[in-house]
Every structure is written in structure tokens, then in C-alpha cells.
N, CA and C atoms as an extended XYZ file, in Angstrom:
108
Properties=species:S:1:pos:R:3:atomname:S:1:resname:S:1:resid:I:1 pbc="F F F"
N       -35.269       86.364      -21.948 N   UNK     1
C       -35.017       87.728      -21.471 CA  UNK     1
C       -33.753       87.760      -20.603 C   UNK     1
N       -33.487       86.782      -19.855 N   UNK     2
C       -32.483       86.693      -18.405 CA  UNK     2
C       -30.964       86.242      -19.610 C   UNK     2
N       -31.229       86.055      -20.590 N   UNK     3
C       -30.132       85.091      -21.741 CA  UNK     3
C       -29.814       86.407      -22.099 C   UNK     3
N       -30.364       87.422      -22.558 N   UNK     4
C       -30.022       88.798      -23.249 CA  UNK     4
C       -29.183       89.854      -22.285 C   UNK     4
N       -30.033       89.914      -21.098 N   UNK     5
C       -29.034       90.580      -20.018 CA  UNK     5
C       -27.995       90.132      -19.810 C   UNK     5
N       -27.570       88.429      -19.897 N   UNK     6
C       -26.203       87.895      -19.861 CA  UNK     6
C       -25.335       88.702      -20.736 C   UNK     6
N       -25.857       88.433      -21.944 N   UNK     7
C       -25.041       88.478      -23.310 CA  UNK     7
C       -25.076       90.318      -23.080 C   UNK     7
N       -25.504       90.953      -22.775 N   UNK     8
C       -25.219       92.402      -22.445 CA  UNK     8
C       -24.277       92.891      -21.594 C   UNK     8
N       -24.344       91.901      -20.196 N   UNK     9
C       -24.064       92.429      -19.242 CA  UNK     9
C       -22.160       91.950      -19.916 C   UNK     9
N       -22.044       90.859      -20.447 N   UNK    10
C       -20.290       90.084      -20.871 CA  UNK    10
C       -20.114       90.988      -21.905 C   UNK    10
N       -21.192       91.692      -22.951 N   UNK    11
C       -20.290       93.064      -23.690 CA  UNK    11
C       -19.907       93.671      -23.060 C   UNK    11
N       -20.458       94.730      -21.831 N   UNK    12
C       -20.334       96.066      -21.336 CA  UNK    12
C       -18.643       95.492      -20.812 C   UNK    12
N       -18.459       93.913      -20.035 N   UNK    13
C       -17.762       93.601      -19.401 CA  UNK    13
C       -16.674       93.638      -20.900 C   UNK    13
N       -16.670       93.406      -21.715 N   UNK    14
C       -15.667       92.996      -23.106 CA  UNK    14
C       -15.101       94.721      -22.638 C   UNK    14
N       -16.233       95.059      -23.517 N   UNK    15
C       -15.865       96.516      -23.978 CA  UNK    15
C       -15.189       97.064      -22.745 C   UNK    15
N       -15.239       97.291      -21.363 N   UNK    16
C       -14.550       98.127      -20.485 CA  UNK    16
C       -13.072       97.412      -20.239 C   UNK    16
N       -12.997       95.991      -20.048 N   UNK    17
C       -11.286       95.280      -20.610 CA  UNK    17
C       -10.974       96.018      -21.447 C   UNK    17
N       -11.407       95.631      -22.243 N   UNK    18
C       -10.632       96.150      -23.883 CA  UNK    18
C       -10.140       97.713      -23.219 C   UNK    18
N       -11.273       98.333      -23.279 N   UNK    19
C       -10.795      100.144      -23.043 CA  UNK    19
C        -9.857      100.426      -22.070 C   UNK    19
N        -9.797       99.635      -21.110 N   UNK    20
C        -8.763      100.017      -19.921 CA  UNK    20
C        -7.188       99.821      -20.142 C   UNK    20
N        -7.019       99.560      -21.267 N   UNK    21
C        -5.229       99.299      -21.683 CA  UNK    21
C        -5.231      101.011      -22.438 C   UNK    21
N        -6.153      100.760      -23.611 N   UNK    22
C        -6.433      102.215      -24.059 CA  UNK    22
C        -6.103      103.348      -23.465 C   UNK    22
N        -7.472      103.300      -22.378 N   UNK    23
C        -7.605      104.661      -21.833 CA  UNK    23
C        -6.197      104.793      -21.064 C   UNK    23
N        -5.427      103.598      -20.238 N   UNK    24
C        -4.170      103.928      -19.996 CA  UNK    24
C        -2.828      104.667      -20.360 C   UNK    24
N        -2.849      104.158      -21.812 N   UNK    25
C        -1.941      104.326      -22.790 CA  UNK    25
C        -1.966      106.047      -23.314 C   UNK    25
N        -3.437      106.207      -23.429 N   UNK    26
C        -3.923      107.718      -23.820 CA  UNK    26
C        -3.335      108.527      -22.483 C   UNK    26
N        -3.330      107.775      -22.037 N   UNK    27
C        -3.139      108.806      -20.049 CA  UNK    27
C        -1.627      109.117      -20.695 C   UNK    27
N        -0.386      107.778      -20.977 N   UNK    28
C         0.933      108.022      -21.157 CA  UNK    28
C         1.206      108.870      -22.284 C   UNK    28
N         0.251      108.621      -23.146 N   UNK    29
C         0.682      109.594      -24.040 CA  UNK    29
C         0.360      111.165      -23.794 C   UNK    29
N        -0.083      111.445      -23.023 N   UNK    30
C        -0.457      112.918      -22.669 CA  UNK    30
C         0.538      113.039      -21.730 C   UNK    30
N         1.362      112.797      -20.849 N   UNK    31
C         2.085      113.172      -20.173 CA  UNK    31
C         3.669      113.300      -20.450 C   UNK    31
N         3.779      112.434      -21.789 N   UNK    32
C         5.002      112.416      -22.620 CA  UNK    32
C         4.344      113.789      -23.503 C   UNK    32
N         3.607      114.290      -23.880 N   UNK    33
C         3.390      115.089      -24.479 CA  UNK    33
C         3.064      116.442      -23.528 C   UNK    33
N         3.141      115.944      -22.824 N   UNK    34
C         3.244      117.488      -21.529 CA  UNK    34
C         4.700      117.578      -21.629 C   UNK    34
N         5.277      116.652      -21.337 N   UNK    35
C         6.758      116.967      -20.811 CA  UNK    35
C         7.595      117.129      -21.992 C   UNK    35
N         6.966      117.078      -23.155 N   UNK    36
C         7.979      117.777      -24.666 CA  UNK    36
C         7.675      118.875      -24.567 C   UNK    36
């Protein structure tokens, strides 16, 4: 049970790395697209 919460808790941790270049990038692209 304590092995599964690991392996859960290092996705949530994958997945929010991963998204945080993303969600950045989405930020730049909306503000280059404000300012056209």
C-alpha cells in the first residue's frame, strides 16, 4: 500500500515538472499575442 502512494505521489511530482515549462510557455504565448 505505502509502495503505491510512492509510485503516485513521483507521478503527480513527474506530471507537475513536466507542466511547468508548458504552462510557462502558454503564459508567453498569450502575451505575444496580446501585444499583436
Amino acid at each position: 500500500m505505502s509502495e503505491r502512494i510512492f509510485i503516485d505521489s513521483d507521478v503527480i511530482l513527474d506530471v507537475a515538472l513536466a507542466r511547468q515549462p508548458f504552462v510557462h510557455a502558454s503564459q508567453i504565448v498569450l502575451t505575444l499575442c496580446e501585444k499583436g
